[in-house]
C-alpha positions, 0 to 999 in steps of 0.5 A, spaced: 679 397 472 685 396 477 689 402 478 697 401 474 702 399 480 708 398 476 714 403 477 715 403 469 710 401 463 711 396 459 711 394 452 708 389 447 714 384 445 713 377 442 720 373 445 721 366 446 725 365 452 727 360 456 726 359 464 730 355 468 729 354 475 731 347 480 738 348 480 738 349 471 735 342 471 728 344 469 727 349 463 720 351 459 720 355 454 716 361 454 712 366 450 714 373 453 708 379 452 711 385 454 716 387 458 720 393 461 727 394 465 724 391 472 720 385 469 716 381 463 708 378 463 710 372 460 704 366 457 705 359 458 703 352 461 708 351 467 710 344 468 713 345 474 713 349 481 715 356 480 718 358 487 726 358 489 730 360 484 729 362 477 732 364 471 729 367 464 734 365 459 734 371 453 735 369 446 741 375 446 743 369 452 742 374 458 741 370 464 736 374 468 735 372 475 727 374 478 722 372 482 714 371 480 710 376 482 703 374 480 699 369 476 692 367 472 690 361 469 697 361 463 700 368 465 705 370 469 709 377 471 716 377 473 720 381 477 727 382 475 733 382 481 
């Protein structure tokens, strides 16, 4: 088993948000899994490049900007900025 290397645990949570990327003109819908103060593991099918930019949108309508930090097959992890 991989040694644990993020700073702060996780926990499971079942949120729908959103992820704009392109300047806000591409946005997805995404299923949050877990998630801590410093980053989320999301699950979905990208239909567009995740690089540049990227925002999650929160139903609470927080916008938080982050940054992709891995992914496999329809899992992503995120890191908040």
């Amino acid at each position: 088993m991989e040694p644990e290397r993020r700073r702060q645990v996780r926990h499971p949570v079942k949120i729908s948000a959103t992820l704009v990327a392109g300047n806000g003109l591409d946005r997805m819908t995404v299923a949050i899994t877990d998630m801590s103060d410093l980053g989320a593991r999301l699950a979905f099918r990208p239909s567009f490049p995740l690089h540049g930019e990227i925002y999650m949108l929160i139903p609470d309508n927080t916008l938080q900007p982050c940054r992709l930090v891995w992914h496999q097959d329809e899992r992503f992890g995120l890191s908040f900025l």
